[in-house]
LUMZAMAR-455191 format. One record per residue (C-alpha): residue number from 0; residue in three letters; x, y, z. Coordinates in nm, 2 decimals. Layout:
@nr = NUM&rest = ALA&u = X&v = Y&w = Z;
...
//
This chain:
@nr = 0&rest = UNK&u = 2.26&v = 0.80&w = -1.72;
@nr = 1&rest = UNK&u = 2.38&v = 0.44&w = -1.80;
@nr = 2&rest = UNK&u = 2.61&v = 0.39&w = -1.49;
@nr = 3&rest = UNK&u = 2.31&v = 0.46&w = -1.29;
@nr = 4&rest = UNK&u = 2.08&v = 0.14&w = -1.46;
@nr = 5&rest = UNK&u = 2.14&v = -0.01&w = -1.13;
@nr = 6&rest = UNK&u = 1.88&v = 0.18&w = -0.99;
@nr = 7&rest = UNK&u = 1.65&v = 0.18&w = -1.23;
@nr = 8&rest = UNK&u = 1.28&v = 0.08&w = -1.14;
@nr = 9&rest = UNK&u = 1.29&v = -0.22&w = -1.36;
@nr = 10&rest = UNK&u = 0.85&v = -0.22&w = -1.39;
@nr = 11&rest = UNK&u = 0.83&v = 0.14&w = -1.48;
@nr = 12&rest = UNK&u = 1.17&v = 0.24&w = -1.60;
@nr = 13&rest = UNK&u = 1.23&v = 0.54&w = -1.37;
@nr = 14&rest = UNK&u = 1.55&v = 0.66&w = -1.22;
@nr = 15&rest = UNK&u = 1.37&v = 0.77&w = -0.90;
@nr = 16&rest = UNK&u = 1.72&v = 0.89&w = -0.68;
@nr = 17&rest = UNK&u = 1.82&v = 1.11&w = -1.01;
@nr = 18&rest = UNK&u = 1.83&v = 1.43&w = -1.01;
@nr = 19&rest = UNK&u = 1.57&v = 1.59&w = -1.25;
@nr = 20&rest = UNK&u = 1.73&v = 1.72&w = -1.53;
@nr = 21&rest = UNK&u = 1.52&v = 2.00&w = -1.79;
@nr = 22&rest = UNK&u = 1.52&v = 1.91&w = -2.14;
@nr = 23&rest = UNK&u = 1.74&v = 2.06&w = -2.40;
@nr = 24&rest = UNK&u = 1.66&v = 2.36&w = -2.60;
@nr = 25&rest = UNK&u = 1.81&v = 2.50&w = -2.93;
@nr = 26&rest = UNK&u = 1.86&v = 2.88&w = -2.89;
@nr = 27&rest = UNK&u = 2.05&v = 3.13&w = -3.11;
@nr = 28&rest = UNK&u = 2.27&v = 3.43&w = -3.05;
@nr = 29&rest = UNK&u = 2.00&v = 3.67&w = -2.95;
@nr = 30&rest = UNK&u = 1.79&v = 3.38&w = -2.69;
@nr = 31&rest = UNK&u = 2.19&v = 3.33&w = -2.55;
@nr = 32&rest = UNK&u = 2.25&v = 3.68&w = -2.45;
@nr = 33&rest = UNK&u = 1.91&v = 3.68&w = -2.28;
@nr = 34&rest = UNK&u = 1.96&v = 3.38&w = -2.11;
@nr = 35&rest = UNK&u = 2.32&v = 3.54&w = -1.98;
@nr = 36&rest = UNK&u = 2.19&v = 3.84&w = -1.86;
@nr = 37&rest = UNK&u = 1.89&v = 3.60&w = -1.70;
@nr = 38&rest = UNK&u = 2.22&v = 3.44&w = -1.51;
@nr = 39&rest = UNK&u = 2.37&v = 3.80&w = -1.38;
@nr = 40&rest = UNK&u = 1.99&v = 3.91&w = -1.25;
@nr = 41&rest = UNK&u = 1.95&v = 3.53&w = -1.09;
@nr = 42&rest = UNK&u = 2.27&v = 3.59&w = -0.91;
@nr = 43&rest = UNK&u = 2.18&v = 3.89&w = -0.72;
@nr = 44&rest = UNK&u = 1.78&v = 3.75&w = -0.66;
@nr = 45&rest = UNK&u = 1.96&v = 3.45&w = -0.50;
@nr = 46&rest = UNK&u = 2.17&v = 3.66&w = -0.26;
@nr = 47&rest = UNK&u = 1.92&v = 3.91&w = -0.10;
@nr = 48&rest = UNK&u = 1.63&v = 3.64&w = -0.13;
@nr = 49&rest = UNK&u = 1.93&v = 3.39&w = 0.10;
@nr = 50&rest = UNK&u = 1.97&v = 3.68&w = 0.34;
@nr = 51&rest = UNK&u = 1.60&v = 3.67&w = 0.36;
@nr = 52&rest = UNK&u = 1.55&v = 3.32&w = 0.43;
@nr = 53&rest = UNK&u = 1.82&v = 3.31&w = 0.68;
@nr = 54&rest = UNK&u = 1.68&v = 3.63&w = 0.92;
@nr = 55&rest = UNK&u = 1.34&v = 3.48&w = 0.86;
@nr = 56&rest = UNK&u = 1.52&v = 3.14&w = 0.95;
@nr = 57&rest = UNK&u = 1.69&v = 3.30&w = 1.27;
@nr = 58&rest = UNK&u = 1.38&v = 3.49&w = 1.36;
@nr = 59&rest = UNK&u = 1.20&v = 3.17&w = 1.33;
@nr = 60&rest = UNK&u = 1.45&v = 2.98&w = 1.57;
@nr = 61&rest = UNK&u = 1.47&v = 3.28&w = 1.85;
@nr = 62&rest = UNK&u = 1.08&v = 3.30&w = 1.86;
@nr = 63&rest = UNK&u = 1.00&v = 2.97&w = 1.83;
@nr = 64&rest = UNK&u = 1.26&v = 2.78&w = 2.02;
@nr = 65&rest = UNK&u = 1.40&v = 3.01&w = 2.26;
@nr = 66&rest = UNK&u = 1.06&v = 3.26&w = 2.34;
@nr = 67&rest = UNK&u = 0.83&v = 2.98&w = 2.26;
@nr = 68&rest = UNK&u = 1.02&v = 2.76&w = 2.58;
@nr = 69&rest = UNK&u = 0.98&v = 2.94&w = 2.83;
@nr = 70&rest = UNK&u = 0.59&v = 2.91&w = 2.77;
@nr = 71&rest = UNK&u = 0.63&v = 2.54&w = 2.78;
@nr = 72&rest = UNK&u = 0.49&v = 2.51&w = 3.15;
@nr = 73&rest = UNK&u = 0.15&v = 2.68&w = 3.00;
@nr = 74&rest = UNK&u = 0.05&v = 2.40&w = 2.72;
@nr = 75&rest = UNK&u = -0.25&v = 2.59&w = 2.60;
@nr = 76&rest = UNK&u = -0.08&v = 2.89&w = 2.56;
@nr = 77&rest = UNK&u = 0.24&v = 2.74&w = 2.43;
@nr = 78&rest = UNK&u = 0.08&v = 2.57&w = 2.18;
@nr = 79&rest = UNK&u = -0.14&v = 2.84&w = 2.02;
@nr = 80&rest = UNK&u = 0.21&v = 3.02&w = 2.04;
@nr = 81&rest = UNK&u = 0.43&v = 2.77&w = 1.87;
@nr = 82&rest = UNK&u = 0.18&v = 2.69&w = 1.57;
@nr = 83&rest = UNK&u = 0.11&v = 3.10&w = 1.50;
@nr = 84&rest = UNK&u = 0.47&v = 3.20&w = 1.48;
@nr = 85&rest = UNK&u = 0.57&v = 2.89&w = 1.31;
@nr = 86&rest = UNK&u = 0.28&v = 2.91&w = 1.03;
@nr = 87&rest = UNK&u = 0.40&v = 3.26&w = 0.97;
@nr = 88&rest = UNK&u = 0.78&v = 3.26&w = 0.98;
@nr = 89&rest = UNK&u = 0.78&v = 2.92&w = 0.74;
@nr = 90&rest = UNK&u = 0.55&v = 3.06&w = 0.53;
@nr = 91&rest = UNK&u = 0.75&v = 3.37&w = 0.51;
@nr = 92&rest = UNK&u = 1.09&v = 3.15&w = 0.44;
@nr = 93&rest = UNK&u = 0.84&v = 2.96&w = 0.13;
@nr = 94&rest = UNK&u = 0.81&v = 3.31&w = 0.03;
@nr = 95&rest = UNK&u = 1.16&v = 3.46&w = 0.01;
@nr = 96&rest = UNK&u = 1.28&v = 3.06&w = -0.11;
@nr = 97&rest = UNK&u = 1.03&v = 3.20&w = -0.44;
@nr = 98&rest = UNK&u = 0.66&v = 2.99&w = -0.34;
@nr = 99&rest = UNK&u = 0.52&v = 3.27&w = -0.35;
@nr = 100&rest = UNK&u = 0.17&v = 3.12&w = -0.40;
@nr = 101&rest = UNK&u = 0.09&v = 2.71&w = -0.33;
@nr = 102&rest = UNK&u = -0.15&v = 2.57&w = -0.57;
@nr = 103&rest = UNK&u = -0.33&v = 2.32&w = -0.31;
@nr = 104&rest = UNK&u = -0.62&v = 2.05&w = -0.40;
@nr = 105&rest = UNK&u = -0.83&v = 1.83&w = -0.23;
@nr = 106&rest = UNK&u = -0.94&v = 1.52&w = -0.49;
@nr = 107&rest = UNK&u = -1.11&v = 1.21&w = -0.47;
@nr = 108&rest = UNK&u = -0.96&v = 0.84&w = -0.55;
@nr = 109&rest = UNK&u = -1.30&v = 0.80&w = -0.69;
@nr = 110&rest = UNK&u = -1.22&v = 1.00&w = -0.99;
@nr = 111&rest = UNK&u = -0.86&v = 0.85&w = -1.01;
@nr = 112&rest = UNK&u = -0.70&v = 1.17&w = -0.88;
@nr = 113&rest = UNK&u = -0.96&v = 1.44&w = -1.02;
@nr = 114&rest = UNK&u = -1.10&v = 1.75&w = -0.81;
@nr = 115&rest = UNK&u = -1.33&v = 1.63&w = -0.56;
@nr = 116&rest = UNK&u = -1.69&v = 1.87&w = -0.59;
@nr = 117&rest = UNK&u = -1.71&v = 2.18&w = -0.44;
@nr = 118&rest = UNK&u = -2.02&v = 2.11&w = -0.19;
@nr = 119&rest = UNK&u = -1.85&v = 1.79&w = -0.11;
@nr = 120&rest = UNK&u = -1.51&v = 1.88&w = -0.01;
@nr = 121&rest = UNK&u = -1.62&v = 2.18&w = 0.18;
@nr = 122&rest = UNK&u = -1.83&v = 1.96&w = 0.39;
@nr = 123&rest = UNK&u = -1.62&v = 1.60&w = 0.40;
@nr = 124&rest = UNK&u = -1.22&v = 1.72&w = 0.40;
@nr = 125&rest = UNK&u = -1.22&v = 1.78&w = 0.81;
@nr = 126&rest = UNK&u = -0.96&v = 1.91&w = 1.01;
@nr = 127&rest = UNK&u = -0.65&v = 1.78&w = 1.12;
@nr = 128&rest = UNK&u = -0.65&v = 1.71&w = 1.50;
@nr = 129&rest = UNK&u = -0.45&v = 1.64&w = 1.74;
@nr = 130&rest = UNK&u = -0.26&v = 1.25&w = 1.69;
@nr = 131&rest = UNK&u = -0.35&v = 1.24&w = 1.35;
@nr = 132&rest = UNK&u = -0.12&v = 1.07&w = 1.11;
@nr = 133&rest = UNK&u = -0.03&v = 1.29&w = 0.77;
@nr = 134&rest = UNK&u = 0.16&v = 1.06&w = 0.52;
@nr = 135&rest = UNK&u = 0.30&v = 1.22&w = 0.25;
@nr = 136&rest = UNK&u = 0.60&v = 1.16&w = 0.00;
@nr = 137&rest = UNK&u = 0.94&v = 1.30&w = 0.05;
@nr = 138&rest = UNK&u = 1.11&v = 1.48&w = -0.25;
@nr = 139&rest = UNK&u = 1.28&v = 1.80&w = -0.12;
@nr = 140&rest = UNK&u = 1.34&v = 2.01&w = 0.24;
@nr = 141&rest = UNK&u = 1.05&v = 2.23&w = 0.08;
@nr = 142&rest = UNK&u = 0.77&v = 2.01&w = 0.20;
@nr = 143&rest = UNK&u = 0.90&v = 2.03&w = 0.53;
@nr = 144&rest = UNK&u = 0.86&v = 2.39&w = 0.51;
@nr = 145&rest = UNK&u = 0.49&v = 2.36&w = 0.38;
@nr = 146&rest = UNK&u = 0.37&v = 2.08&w = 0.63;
@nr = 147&rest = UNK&u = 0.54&v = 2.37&w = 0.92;
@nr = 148&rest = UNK&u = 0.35&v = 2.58&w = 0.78;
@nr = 149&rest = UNK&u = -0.02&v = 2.42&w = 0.77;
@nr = 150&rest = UNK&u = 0.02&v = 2.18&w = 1.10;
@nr = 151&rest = UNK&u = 0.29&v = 2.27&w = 1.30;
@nr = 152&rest = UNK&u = 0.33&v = 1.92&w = 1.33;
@nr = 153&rest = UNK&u = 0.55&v = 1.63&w = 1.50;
@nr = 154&rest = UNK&u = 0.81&v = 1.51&w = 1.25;
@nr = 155&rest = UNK&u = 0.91&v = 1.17&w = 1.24;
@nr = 156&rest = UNK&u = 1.23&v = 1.00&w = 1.13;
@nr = 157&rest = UNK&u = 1.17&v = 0.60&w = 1.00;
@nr = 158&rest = UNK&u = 1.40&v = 0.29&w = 1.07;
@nr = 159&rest = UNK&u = 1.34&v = -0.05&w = 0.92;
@nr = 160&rest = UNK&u = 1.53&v = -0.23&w = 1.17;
@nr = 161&rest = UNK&u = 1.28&v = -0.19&w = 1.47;
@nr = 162&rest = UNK&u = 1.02&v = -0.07&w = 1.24;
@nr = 163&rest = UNK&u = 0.99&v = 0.25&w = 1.50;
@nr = 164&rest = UNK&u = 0.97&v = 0.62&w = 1.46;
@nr = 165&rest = UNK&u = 1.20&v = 0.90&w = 1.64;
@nr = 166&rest = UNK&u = 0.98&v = 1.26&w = 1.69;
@nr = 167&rest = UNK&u = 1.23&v = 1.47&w = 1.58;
@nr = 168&rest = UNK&u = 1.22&v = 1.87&w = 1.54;
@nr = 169&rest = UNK&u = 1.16&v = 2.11&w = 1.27;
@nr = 170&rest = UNK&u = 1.51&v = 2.14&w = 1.24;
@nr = 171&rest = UNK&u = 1.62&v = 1.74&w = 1.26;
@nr = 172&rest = UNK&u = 1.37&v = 1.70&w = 0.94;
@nr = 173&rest = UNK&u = 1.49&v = 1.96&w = 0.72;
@nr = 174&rest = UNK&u = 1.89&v = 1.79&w = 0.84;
@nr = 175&rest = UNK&u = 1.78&v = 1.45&w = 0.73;
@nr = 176&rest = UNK&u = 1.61&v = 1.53&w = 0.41;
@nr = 177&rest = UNK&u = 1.81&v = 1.36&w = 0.13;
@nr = 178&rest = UNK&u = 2.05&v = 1.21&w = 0.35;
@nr = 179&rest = UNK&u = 2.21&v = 0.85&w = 0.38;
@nr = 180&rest = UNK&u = 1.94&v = 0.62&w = 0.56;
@nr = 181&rest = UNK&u = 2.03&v = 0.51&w = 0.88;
@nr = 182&rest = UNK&u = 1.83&v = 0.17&w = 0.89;
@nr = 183&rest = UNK&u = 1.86&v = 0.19&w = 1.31;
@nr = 184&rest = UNK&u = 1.81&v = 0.40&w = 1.56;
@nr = 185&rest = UNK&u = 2.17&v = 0.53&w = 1.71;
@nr = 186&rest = UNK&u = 2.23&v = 0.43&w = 2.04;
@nr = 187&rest = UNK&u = 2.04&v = 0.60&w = 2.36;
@nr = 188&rest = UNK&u = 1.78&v = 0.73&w = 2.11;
@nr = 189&rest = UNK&u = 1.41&v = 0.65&w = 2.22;
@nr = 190&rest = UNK&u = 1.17&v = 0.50&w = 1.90;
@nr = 191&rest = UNK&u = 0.81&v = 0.43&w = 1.95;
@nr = 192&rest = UNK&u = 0.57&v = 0.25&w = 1.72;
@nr = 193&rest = UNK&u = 0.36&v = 0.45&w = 1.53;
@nr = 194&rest = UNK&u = 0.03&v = 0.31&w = 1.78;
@nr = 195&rest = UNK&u = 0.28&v = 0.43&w = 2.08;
@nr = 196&rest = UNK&u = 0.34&v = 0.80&w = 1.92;
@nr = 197&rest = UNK&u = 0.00&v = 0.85&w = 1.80;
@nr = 198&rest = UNK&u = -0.08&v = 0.79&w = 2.20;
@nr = 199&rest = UNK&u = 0.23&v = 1.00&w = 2.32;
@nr = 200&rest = UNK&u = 0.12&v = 1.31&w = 2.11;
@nr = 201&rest = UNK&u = -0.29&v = 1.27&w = 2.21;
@nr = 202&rest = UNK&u = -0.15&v = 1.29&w = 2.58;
@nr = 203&rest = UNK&u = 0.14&v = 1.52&w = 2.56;
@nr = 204&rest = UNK&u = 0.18&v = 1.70&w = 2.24;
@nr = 205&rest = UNK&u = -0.15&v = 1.83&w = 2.07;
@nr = 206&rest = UNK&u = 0.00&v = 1.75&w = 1.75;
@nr = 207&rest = UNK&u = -0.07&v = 1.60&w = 1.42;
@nr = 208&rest = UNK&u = 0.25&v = 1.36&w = 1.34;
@nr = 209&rest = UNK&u = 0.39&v = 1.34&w = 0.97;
@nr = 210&rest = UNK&u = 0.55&v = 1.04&w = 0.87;
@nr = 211&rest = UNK&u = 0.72&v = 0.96&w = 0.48;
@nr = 212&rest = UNK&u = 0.67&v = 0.59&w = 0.49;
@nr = 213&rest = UNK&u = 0.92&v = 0.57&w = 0.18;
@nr = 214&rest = UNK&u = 1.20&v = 0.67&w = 0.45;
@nr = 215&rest = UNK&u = 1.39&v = 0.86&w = 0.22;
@nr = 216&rest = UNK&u = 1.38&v = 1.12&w = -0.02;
@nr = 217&rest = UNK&u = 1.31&v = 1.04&w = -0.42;
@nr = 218&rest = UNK&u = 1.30&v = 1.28&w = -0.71;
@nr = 219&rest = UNK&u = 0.97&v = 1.33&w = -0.77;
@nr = 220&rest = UNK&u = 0.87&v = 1.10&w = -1.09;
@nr = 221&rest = UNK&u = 0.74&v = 0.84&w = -0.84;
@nr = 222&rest = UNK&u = 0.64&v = 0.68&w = -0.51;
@nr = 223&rest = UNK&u = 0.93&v = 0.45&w = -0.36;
@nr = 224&rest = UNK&u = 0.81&v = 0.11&w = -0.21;
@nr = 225&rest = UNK&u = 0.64&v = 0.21&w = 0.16;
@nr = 226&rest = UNK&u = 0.79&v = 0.07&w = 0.45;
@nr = 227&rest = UNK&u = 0.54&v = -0.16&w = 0.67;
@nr = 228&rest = UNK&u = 0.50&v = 0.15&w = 0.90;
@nr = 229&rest = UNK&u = 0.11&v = 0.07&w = 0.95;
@nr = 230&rest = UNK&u = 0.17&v = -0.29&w = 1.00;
@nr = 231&rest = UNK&u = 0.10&v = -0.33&w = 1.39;
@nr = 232&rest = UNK&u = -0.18&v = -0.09&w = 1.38;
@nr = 233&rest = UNK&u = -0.55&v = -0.29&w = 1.40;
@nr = 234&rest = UNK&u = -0.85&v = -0.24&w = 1.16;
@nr = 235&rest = UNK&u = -1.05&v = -0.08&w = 1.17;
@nr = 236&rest = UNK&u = -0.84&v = 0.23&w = 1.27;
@nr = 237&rest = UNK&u = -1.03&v = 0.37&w = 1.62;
@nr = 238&rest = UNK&u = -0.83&v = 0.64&w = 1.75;
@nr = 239&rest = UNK&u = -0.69&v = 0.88&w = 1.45;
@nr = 240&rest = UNK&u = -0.73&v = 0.98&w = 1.10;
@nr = 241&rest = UNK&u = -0.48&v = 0.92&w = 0.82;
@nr = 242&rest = UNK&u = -0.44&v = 1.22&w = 0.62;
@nr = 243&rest = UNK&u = -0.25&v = 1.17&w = 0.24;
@nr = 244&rest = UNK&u = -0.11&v = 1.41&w = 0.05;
@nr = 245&rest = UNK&u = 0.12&v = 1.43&w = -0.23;
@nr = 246&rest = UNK&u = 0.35&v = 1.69&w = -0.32;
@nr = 247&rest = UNK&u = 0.45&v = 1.78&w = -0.68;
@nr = 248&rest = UNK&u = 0.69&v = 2.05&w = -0.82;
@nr = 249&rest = UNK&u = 0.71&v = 2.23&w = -1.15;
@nr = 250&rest = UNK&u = 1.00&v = 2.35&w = -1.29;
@nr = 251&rest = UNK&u = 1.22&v = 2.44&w = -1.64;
@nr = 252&rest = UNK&u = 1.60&v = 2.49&w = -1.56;
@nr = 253&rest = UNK&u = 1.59&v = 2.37&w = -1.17;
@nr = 254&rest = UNK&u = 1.41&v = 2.15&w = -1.00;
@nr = 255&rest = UNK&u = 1.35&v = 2.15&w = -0.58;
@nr = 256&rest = UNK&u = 1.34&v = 1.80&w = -0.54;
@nr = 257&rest = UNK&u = 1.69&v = 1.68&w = -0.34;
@nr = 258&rest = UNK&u = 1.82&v = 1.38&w = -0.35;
@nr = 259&rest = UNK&u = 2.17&v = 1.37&w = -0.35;
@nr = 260&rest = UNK&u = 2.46&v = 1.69&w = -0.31;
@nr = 261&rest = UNK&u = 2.53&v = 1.94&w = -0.17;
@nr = 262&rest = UNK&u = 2.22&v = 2.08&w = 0.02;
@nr = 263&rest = UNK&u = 2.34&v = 2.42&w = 0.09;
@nr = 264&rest = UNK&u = 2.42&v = 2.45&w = -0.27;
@nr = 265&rest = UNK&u = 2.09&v = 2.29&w = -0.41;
@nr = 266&rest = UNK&u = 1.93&v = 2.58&w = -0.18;
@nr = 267&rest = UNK&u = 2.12&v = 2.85&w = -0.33;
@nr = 268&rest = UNK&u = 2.04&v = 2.77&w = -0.66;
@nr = 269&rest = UNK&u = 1.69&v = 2.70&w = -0.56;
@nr = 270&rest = UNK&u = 1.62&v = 3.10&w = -0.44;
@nr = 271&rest = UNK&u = 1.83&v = 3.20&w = -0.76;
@nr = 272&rest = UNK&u = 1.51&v = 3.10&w = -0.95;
@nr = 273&rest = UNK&u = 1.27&v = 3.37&w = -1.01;
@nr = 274&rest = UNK&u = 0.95&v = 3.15&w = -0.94;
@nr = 275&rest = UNK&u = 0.92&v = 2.79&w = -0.78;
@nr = 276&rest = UNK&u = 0.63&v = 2.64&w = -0.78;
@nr = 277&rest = UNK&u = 0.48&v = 2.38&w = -0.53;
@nr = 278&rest = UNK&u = 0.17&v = 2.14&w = -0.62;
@nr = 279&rest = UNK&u = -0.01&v = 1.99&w = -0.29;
@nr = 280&rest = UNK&u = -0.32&v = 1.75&w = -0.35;
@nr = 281&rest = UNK&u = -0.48&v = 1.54&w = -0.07;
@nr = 282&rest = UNK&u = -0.74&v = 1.29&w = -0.04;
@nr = 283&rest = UNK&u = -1.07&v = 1.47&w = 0.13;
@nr = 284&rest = UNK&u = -1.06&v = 1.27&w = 0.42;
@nr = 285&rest = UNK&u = -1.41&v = 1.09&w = 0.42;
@nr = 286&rest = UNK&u = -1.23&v = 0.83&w = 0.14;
@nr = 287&rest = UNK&u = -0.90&v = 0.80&w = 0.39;
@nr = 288&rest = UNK&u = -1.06&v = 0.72&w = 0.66;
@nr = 289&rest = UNK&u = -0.98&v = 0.38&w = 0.79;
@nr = 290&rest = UNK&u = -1.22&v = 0.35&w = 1.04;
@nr = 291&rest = UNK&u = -1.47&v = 0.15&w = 0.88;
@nr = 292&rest = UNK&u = -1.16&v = -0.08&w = 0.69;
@nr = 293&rest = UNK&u = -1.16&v = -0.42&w = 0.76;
@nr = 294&rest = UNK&u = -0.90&v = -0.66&w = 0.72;
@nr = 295&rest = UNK&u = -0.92&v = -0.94&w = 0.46;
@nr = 296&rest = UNK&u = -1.03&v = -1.27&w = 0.64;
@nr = 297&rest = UNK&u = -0.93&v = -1.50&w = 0.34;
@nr = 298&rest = UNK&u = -0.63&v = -1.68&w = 0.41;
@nr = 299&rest = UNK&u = -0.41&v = -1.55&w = 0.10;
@nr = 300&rest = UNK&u = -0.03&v = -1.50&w = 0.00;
@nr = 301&rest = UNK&u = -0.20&v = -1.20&w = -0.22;
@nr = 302&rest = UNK&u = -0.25&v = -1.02&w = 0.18;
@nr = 303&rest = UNK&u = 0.02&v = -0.74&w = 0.20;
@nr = 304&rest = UNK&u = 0.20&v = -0.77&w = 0.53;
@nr = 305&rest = UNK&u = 0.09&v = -0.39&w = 0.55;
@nr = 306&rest = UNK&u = -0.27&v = -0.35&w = 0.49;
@nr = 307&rest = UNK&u = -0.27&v = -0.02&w = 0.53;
@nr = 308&rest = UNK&u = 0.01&v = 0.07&w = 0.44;
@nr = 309&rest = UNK&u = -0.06&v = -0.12&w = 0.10;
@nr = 310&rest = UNK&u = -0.38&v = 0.08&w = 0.09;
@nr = 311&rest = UNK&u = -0.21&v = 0.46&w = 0.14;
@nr = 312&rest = UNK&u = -0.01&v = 0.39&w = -0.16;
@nr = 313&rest = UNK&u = -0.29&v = 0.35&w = -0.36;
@nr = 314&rest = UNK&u = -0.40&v = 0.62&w = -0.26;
@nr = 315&rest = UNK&u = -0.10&v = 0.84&w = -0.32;
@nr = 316&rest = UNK&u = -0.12&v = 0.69&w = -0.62;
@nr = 317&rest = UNK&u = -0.43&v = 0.79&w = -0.80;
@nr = 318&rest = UNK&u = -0.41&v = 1.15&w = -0.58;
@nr = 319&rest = UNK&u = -0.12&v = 1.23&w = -0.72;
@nr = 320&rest = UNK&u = -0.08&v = 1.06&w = -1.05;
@nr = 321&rest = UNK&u = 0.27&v = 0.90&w = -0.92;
@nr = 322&rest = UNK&u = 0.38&v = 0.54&w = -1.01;
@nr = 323&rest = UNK&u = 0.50&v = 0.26&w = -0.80;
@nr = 324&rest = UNK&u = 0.85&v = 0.14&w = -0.77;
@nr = 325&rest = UNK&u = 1.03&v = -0.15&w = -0.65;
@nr = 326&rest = UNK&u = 1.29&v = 0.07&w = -0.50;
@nr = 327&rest = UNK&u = 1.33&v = 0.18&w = -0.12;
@nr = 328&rest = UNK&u = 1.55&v = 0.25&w = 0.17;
@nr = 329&rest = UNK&u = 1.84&v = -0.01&w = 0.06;
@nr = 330&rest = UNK&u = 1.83&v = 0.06&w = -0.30;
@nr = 331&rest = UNK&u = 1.90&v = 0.46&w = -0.19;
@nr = 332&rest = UNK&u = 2.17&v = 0.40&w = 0.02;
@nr = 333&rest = UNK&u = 2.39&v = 0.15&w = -0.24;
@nr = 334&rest = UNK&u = 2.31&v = 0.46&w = -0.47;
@nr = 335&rest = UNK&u = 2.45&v = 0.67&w = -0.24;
@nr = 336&rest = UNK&u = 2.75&v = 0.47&w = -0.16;
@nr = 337&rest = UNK&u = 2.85&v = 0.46&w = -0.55;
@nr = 338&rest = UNK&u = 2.75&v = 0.82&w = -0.61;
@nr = 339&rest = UNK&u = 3.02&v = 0.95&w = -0.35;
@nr = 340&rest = UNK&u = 3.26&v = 0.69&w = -0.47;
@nr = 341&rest = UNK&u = 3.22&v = 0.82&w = -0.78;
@nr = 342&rest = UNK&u = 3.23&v = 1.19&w = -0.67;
@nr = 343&rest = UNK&u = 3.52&v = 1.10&w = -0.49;
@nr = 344&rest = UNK&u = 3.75&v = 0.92&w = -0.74;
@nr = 345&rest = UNK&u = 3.67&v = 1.23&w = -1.01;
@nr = 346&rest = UNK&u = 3.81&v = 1.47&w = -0.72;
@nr = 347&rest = UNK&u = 4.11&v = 1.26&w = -0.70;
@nr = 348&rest = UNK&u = 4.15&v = 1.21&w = -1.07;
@nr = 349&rest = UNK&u = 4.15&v = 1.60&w = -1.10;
@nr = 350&rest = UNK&u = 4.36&v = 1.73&w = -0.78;
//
């Protein structure tokens, strides 16, 4: 679409805040019927697979948040608790949403994004432990739902302004997916470095923490510019791991990724399709480890201010055979702003 060139990533030619559109077939009479009926039997898979999702949803919340509380004063137990019921309720909701199996694939950089070998990733991918960093990119709510599922894990919300993180919930990450960036934190809201919440959830939490260092949500096609999240952390990297993975979906008429619109409606037509289908590769985590990374000691404008940061999109890179844009937080909110005027003046045009 020509009124969106603005935001058109002007190395690799990609509309990254777009949302993915099938290509065009030819059909005849017979294909159209088909394709009709296809309609009526989508309807009524959408409607019992919604009421599925939301008592899985409100079975999730009554377990989870109200049951799972008042274990809070027994961590141990709490958290075995809180990571069983949520890795089976969210997997449940993947389920009914139509995931009903994740293809998921640890690679190597090595091979530019290939399968890593069987002996080797059984023995080098590790374990996620507690204060662990997983980066991954941000297209859709449905991640959310799949990184629930495998780490229980804290969820983090990004501003630029102080450069800090907010842990937020379950529930505060699926609200914020695809919606306007807030480049600071409201008022009265605690942030923390990412060296600071890495330390808060080794001491309190026994947690993994997930952060989207693009801050915001893109369509799919490619990576948006990382924010300096990793930029006050020293190298080599001591006290966690940093776990990357890369989330891909495949589609024909409908695609999951979100980016802009209405999210209730985007989810609707999401469980109307028969079959979605979710793509998860990660780096085996002997080639993300950080902990023998040293800076550069050549005095160089070529330096990123990020090192590490520069480093993990490499890396998302090559594991998920994305490209690199010039596009971020800023460029996603002034294509917000003139999407809703736009939305707005046709609603006008045709009251």
């Amino acid at each position: 679409m020509e009124k969106f060139s603005t935001w058109r990533d002007a190395s690799s030619g990609i509309q990254p805040f777009l949302p993915p559109t099938p290509s065009r077939k030819d059909s005849d009479t017979v294909t159209k019927i088909i394709i009709l009926f296809e309609y009526i039997l989508k309807a009524i898979l959408g409607i019992l697979k919604l009421l599925l999702v939301l008592a899985a949803t409100i079975l999730l919340f009554i377990i989870v948040d109200i049951v799972g509380f008042t274990l809070t004063p027994i961590k141990p137990v709490h958290r075995i608790f809180h990571y069983l019921f949520t890795s089976i309720l969210t997997r449940l909701i993947l389920f009914f949403m139509g995931f009903y199996w994740i293809h998921s694939e640890a690679v190597s950089s090595l091979t530019k994004g290939r399968g890593a070998p069987k002996t080797r990733e059984r023995t080098k991918k590790g374990g996620v432990d507690t204060g662990d960093v997983i980066v991954c990119n941000w297209t859709s709510y449905v991640e959310i739902f799949y990184l629930a599922f495998r780490f229980d894990p804290i969820f983090t919300q990004y501003y630029p302004a102080t450069n800090t993180l907010r842990p937020i919930s379950l529930w505060k990450a699926i609200w914020t997916t695809g919606s306007y960036p807030n480049l600071g934190p409201p008022i009265g809201i605690e942030t923390f470095t990412l060296q600071e919440l890495v330390n808060y959830a080794k001491t309190n939490q026994s947690k993994p923490i997930v952060i989207f260092p693009e801050g915001t949500t893109s369509n799919g096609r490619a990576l948006l510019k990382f924010n300096p999240i990793f930029k006050d952390i020293s190298i080599p990297v001591k006290n966690f791991k940093i776990h990357i993975f890369t989330v891909r979906y495949e589609f024909e008429n409908f695609s999951p990724t979100f980016t802009v619109g209405n999210k209730f409606w985007h989810f609707i037509k999401l469980c109307c399709q028969f079959i979605n289908i979710l793509q998860v590769r990660s780096l085996i985590s002997d080639e993300s480890s950080f902990s023998r990374y040293s800076a550069p000691t050549a005095q160089s404008s070529a330096v990123p201010e990020d090192i590490i940061g520069s480093q993990v999109l490499d890396y998302m890179s090559q594991v998920g055979r994305l490209r690199k844009t010039g596009l971020g937080m800023a460029e996603k909110k002034g294509f917000l702003d003139f999407y809703k005027k736009r939305a707005s003046g046709y609603a006008k045009k045709n009251r």
